[in-house]
TIFI-384226 format. One record per residue (C-alpha): x, y, z; chain; residue number from 1. Coordinates in steps of 0.02 Angstrom, whole numbers, padded with zeros to 5 digits. Example, Ala and Ser with C-alpha at 12.3 -4.5 7.8 and 13.67 -1.06 7.14 Angstrom:
# residues 2
NUSE    east   north      up  rolo  loke
NUSE   00615  -00225   00390     A     1
NUSE   00684  -00053   00357     A     2
# end
This chain:
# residues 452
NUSE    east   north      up  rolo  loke
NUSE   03457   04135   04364     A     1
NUSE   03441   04191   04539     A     2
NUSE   03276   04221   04635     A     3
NUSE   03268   04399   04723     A     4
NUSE   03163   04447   04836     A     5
NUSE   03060   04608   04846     A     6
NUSE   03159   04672   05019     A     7
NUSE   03260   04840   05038     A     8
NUSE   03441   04854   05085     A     9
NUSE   03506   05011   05161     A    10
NUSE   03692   05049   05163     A    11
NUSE   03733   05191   05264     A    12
NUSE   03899   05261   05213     A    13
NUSE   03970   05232   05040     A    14
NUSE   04161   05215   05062     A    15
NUSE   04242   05049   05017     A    16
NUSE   04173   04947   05170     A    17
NUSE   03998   04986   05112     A    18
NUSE   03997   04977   04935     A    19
NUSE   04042   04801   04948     A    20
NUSE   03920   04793   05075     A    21
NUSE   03790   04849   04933     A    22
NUSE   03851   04730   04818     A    23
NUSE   03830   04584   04945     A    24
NUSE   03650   04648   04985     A    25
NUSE   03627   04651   04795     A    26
NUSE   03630   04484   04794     A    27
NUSE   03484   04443   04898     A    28
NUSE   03371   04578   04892     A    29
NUSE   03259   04688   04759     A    30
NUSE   03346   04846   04777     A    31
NUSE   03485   04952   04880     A    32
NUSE   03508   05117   04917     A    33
NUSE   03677   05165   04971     A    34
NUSE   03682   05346   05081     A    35
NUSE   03849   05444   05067     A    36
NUSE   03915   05616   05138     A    37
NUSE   03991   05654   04969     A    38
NUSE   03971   05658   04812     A    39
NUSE   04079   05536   04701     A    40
NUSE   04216   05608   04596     A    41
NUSE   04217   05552   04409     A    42
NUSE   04368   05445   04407     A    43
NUSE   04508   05395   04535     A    44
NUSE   04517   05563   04628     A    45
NUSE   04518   05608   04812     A    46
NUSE   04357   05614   04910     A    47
NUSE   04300   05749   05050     A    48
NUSE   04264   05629   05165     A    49
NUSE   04406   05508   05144     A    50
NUSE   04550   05622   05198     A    51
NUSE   04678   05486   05250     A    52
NUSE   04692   05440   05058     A    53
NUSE   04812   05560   05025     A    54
NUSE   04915   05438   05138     A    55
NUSE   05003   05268   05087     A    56
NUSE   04895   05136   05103     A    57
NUSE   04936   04933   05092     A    58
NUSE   04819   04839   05023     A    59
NUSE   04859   04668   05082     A    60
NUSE   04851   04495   04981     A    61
NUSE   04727   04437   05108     A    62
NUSE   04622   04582   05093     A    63
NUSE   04653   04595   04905     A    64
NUSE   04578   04393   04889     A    65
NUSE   04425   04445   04996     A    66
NUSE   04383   04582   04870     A    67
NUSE   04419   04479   04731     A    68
NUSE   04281   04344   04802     A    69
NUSE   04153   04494   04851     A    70
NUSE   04175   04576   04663     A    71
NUSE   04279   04459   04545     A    72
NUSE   04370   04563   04400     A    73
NUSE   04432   04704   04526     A    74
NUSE   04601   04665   04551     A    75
NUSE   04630   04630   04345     A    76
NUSE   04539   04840   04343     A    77
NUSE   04666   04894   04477     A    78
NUSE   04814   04797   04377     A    79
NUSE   04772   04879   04209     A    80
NUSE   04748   05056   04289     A    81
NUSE   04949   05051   04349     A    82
NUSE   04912   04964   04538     A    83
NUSE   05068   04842   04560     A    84
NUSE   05077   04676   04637     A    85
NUSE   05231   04670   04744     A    86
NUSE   05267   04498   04832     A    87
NUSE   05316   04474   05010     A    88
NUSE   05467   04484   05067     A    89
NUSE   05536   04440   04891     A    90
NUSE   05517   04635   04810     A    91
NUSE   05503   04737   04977     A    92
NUSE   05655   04814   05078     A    93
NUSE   05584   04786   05250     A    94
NUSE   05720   04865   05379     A    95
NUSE   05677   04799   05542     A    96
NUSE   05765   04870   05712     A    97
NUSE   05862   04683   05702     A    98
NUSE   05889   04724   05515     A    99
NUSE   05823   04693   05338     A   100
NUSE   05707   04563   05306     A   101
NUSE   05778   04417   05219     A   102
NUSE   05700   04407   05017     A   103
NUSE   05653   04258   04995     A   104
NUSE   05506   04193   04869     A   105
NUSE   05331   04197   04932     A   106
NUSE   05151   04186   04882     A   107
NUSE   05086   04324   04962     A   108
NUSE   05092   04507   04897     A   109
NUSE   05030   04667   04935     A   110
NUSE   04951   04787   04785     A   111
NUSE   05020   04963   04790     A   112
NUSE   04926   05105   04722     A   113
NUSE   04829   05247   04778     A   114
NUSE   04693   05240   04888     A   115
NUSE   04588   05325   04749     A   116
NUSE   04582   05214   04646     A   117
NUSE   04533   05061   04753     A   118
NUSE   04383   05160   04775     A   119
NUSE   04347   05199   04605     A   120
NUSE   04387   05037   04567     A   121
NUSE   04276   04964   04686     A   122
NUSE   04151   05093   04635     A   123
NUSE   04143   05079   04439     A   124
NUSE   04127   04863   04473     A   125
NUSE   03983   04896   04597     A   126
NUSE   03879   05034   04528     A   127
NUSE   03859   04933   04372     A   128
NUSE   03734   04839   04447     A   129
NUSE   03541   04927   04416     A   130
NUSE   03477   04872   04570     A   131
NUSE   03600   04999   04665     A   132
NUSE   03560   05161   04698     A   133
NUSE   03663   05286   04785     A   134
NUSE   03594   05457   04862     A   135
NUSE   03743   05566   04851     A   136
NUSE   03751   05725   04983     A   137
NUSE   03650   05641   05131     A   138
NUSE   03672   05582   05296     A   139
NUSE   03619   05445   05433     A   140
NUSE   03525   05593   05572     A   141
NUSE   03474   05416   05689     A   142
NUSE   03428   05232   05642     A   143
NUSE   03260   05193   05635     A   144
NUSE   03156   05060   05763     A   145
NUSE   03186   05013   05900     A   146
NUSE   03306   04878   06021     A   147
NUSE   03246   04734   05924     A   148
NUSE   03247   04777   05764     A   149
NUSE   03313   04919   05650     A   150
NUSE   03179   04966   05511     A   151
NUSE   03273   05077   05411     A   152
NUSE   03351   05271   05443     A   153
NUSE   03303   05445   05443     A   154
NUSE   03432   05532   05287     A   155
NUSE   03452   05718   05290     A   156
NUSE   03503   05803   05127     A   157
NUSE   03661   05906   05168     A   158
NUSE   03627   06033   05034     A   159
NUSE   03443   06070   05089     A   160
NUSE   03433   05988   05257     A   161
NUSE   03274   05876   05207     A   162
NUSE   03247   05739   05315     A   163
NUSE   03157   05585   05253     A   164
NUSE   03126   05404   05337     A   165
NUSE   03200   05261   05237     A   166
NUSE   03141   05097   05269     A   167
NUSE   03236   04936   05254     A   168
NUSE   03228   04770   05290     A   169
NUSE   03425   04748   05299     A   170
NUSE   03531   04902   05383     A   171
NUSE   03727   04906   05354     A   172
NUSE   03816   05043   05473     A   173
NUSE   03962   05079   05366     A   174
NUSE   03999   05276   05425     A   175
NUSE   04182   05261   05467     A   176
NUSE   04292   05314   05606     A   177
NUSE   04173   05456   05656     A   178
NUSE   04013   05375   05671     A   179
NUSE   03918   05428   05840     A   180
NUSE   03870   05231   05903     A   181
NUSE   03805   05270   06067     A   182
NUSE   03704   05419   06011     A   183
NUSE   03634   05302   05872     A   184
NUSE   03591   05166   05993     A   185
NUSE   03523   05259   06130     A   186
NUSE   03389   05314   06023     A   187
NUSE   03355   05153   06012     A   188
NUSE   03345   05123   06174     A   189
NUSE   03503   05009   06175     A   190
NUSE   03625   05019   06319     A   191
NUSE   03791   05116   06283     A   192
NUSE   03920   05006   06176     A   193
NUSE   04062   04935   06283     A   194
NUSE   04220   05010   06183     A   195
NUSE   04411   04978   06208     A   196
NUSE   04550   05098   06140     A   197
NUSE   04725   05098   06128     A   198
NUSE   04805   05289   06073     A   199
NUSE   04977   05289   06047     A   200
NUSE   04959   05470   05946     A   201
NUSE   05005   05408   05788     A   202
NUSE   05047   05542   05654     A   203
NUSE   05073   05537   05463     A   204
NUSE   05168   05653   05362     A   205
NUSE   05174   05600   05166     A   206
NUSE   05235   05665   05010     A   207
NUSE   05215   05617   04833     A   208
NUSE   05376   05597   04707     A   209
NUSE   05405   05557   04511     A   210
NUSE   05466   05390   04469     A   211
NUSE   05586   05425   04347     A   212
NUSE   05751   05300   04307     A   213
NUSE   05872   05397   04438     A   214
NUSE   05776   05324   04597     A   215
NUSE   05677   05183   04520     A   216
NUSE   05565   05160   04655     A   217
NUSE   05440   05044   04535     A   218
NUSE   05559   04891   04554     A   219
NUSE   05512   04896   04743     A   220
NUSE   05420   04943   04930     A   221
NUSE   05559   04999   05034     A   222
NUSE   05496   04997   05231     A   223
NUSE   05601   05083   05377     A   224
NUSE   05504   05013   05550     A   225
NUSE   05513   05109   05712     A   226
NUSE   05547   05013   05882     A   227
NUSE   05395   05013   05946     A   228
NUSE   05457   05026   06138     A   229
NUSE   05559   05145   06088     A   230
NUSE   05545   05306   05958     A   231
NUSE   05446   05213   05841     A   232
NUSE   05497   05337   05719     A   233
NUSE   05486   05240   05538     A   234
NUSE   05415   05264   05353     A   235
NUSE   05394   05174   05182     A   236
NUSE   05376   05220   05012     A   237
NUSE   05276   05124   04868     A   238
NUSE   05246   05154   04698     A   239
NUSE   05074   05224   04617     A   240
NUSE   05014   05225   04462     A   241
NUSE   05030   05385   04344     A   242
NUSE   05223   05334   04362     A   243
NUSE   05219   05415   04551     A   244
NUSE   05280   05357   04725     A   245
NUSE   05192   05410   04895     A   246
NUSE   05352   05427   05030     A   247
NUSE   05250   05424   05211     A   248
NUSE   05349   05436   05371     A   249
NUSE   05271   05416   05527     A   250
NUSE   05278   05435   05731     A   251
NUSE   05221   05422   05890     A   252
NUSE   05173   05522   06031     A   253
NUSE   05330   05626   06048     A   254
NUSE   05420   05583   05897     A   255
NUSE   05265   05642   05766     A   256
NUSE   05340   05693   05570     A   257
NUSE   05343   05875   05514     A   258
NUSE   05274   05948   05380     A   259
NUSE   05393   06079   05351     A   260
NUSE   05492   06026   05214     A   261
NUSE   05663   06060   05294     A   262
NUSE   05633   05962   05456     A   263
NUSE   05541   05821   05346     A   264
NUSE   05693   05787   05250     A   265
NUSE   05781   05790   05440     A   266
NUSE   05658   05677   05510     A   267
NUSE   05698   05540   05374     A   268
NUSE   05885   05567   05368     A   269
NUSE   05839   05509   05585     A   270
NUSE   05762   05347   05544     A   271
NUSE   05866   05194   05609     A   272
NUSE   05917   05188   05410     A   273
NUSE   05937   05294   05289     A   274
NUSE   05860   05204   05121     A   275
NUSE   05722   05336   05130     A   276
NUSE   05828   05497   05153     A   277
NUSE   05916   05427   04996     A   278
NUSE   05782   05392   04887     A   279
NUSE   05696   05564   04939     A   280
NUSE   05857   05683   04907     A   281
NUSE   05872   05627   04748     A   282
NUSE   05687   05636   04689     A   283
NUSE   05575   05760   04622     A   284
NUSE   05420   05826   04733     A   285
NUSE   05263   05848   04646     A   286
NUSE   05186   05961   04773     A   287
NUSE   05181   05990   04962     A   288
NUSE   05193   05872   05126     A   289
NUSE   05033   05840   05206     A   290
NUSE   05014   05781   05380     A   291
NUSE   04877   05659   05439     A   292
NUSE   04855   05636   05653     A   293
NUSE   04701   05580   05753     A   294
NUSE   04741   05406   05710     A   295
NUSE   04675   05296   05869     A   296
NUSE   04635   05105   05881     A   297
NUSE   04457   05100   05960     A   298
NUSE   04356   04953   05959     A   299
NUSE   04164   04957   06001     A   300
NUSE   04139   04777   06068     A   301
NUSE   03950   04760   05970     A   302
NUSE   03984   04580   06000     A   303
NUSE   03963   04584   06187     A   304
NUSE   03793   04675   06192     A   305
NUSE   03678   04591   06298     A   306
NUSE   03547   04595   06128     A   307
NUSE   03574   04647   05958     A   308
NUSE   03423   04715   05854     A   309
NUSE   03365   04635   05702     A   310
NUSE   03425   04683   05539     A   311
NUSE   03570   04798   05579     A   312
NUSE   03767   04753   05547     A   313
NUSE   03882   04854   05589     A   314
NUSE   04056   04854   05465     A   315
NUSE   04223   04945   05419     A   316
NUSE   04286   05066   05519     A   317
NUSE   04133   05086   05622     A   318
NUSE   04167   04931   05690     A   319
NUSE   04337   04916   05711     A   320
NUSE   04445   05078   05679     A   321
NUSE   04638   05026   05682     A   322
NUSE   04816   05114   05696     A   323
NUSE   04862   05142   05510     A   324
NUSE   05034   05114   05533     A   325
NUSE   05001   04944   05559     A   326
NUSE   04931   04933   05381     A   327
NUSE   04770   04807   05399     A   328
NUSE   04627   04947   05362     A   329
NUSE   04569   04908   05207     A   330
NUSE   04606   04704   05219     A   331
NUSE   04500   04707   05393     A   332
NUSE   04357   04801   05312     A   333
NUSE   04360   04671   05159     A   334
NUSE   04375   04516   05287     A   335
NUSE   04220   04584   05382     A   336
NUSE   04104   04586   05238     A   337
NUSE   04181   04416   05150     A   338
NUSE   04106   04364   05328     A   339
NUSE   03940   04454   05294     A   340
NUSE   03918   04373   05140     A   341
NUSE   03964   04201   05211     A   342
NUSE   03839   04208   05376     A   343
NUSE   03698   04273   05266     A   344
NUSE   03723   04141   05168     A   345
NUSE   03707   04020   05314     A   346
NUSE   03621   04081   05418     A   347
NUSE   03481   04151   05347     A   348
NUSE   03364   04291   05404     A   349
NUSE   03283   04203   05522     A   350
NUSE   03271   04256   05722     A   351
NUSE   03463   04309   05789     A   352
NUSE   03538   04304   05635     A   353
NUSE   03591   04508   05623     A   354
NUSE   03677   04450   05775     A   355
NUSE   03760   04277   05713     A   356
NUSE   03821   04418   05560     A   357
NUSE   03884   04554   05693     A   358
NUSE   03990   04416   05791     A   359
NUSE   04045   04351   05632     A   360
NUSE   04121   04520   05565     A   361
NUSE   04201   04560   05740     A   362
NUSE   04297   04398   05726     A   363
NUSE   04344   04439   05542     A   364
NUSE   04462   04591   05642     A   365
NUSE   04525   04501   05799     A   366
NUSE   04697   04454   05726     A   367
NUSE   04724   04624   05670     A   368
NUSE   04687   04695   05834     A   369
NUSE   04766   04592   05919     A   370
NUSE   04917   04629   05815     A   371
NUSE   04894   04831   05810     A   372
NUSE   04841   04849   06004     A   373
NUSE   04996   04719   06078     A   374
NUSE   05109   04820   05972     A   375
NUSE   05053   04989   06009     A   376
NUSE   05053   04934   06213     A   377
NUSE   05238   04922   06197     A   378
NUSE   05264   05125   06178     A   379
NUSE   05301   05221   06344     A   380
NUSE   05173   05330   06289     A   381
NUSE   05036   05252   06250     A   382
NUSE   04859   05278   06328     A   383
NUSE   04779   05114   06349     A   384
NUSE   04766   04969   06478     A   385
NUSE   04930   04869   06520     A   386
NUSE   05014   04743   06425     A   387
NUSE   04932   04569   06480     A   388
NUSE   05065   04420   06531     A   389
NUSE   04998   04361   06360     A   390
NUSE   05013   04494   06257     A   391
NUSE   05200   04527   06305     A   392
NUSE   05223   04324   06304     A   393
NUSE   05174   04372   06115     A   394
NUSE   05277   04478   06093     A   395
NUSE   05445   04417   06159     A   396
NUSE   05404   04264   06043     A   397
NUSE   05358   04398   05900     A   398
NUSE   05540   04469   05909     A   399
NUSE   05631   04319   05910     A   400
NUSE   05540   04286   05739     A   401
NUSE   05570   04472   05668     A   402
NUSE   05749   04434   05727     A   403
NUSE   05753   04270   05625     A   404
NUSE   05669   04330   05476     A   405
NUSE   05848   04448   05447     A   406
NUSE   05934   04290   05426     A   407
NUSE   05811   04143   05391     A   408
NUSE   05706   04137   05259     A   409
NUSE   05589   04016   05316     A   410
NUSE   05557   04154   05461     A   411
NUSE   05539   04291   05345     A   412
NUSE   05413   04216   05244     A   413
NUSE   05311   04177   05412     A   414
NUSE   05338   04349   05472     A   415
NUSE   05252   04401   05301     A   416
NUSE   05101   04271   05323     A   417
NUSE   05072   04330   05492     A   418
NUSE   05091   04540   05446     A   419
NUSE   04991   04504   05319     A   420
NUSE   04854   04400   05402     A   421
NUSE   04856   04267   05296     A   422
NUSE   04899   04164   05439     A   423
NUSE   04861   04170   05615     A   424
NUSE   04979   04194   05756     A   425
NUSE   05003   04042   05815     A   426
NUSE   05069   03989   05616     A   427
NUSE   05230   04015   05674     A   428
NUSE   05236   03872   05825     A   429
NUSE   05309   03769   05719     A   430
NUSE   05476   03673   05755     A   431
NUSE   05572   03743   05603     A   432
NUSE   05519   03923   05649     A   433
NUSE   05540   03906   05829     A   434
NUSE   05706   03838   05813     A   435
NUSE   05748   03971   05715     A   436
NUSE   05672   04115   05821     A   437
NUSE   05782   04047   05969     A   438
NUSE   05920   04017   05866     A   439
NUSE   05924   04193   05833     A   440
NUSE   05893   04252   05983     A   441
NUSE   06058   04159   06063     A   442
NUSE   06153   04254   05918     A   443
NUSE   06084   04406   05971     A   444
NUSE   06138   04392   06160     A   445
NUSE   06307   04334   06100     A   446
NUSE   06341   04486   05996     A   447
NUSE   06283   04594   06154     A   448
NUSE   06402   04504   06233     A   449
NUSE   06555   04515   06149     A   450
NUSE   06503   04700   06125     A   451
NUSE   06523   04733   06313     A   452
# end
């Protein structure tokens, strides 16, 4: 039986990123209190302060594996409440602006369902254990202690708007996309946080269908992708459970979806194919579009600080907030706290190890932002530095294997291991892949060719 200790854990923010924060702090301390805006709906129903989860939402194999580890038995509660494992590219449609993805057989997957009920999932595995507490209806007002080391918080009630000082011996900073970093460190006395940011204006419109056995939409993911140097107009729809499918088309700055249901339908009948128009016209609504913008990639670079206090991490969204379209959100978050667990476990909490654990989850999201900002560089107009010799080095290669994956299935399934960040970048410097990424991209220059 395990040993633990007498020490407090205080999880600040109580979305998905910080639950399984709490249940990693479980593990090695007496008790945790978990502080969240909201209060948690009975069941897998939307949540105040999680607006986006009315949109479609990936969960990726990678991401889904690093959950499993953190809280075994999720992924069987997800199965049995109607989630739906959909391998990569075997079961998806993936239309590309070179074509659809070749299906080919693949261990990896992605789980479709709603974003609801990965949190309640998450929630209902993680609240079982009696040595978690949440305080529902509060809020982190600044952190408390000073540059060396965080002590605990000061929560205000947002019903009442008590105050009280909770101490802690272990901090997790789990407050999302909106949490106020420099205004939390400086009263700490910690410089301001070195932060990068890519905004290509991103925009979501979604609506929600009934499967029935016209459309079919169970049997598969069907994903239109935008040119991202171009319109970047694209959209994908995956099934949900309750017998439902979520239809989500996005844009960028310029080309952003409507909500109006006339020009929605318009907008997908626009896309570079029309698998989604089809599907749509010949579905039934269950209730209105709903629109979703404000979606930036901005990075605050913790790991670069000069000095890192004691006891405070920093996780999810907070620390890395990424383009949704790009689909790594929830698989980032999961990756970041797989590497909490793993550099408490070594290292300890002896001097500099809060920030051993803060460099640790920053690396957990470099592939994914390297991914989401390189792409994203490549739209006219984008806000953000320019595209390093690198990045567009990356990229040239990355389109030779997108172009390959519509006719090799070798490529396809390492275009899937690297979307899906099971496998690095540099995976696909392989000879069979780069012959076939060159291959293709002869073919290509020949059919331009006999086109002029």
């Amino acid at each position: 039986m395990p040993t633990f200790s007498g020490r407090h854990g205080l999880v600040l923010g109580g979305g998905l990123a910080g639950l399984l924060a709490a249940h990693v702090l479980a593990a090695r301390t007496g008790r945790v209190t978990v502080v969240e805006r909201d209060t948690y709906p009975d069941g897998p129903r939307a949540r105040k302060g999680v607006p986006q989860a009315r949109h479609t939402h990936l969960f990726l194999g990678t991401g889904v594996r690093a959950m499993e580890s953190l809280v075994p038995g999720t992924t069987a509660r997800l199965l049995a409440a109607g989630a739906r494992r959909v391998e990569m590219p075997a079961d998806a449609g993936v239309y590309t602006r070179h074509g659809w993805v070749t299906r080919a057989r693949h261990g990896e997957f992605i789980l479709c369902c709603s974003r609801d009920l990965v949190d309640w999932a998450v929630r209902e595995q993680v609240l079982r254990n009696e040595r978690i507490t949440v305080r529902p209806s509060s809020e982190v007002v600044s952190l408390a202690g000073d540059a060396t080391r965080v002590t605990g918080a000061v929560i205000q009630e947002r019903g009442t708007g008590k105050r009280e000082l909770v101490e802690a011996d272990h901090v997790v900073l789990a407050t999302g996309r909106s949490t106020r970093m420099d205004d939390l460190f400086e009263q700490l006395g910690l410089p301001p946080v070195p932060e990068e940011v890519v905004d290509v204006g991103t925009a979501y419109a979604t609506r929600i269908y009934r499967a029935d056995q016209a459309t079919d939409p169970l049997a598969s993911v069907v994903s239109v992708a935008g040119d991202p140097a171009g319109s970047a107009m694209g959209g994908v729809v995956l099934p949900l459970e309750g017998d439902r499918w979520s239809l989500t088309l996005m844009g960028m700055r310029g080309t952003e979806p409507p909500v109006e249901e006339g020009e929605f339908t318009a907008y997908a009948k626009a896309l570079a194919h029309p698998a989604l128009y089809e599907l749509m016209s010949d579905a039934t609504p269950l209730g209105p579009v709903r629109g979703f913008r404000g979606m930036v990639n901005r990075r605050p670079r913790l790991d670069r600080l000069p000095a890192w206090p004691e006891g405070l991490v920093v996780v999810g969204d907070a620390a890395c907030t990424l383009n949704p379209a790009h689909a790594h959100g929830m698989t980032v978050a999961a990756l970041g706290i797989l590497a909490l667990r793993e550099r408490l476990a070594s290292r300890g909490d002896g001097p500099g190890s809060a920030r051993h654990v803060q460099r640790a989850v920053s690396r957990a999201a470099d592939g994914a932002w390297t991914q989401s900002v390189n792409d994203d560089l490549q739209h006219p107009a984008v806000v953000g530095p320019p595209l390093s010799a690198a990045a567009r080095l990356g990229n040239a290669l990355g389109d030779r294997v997108l172009r390959a994956a519509t006719v090799d299935p070798h490529a396809a399934r390492a275009f899937v291991d690297v979307f899906t960040l099971a496998r690095g970048p540099a995976s696909v410097l392989t000879p069979r892949i780069l012959f076939a990424a060159l291959s293709a991209g002869r073919r290509g220059r020949k059919r331009a060719e006999s086109r002029g």
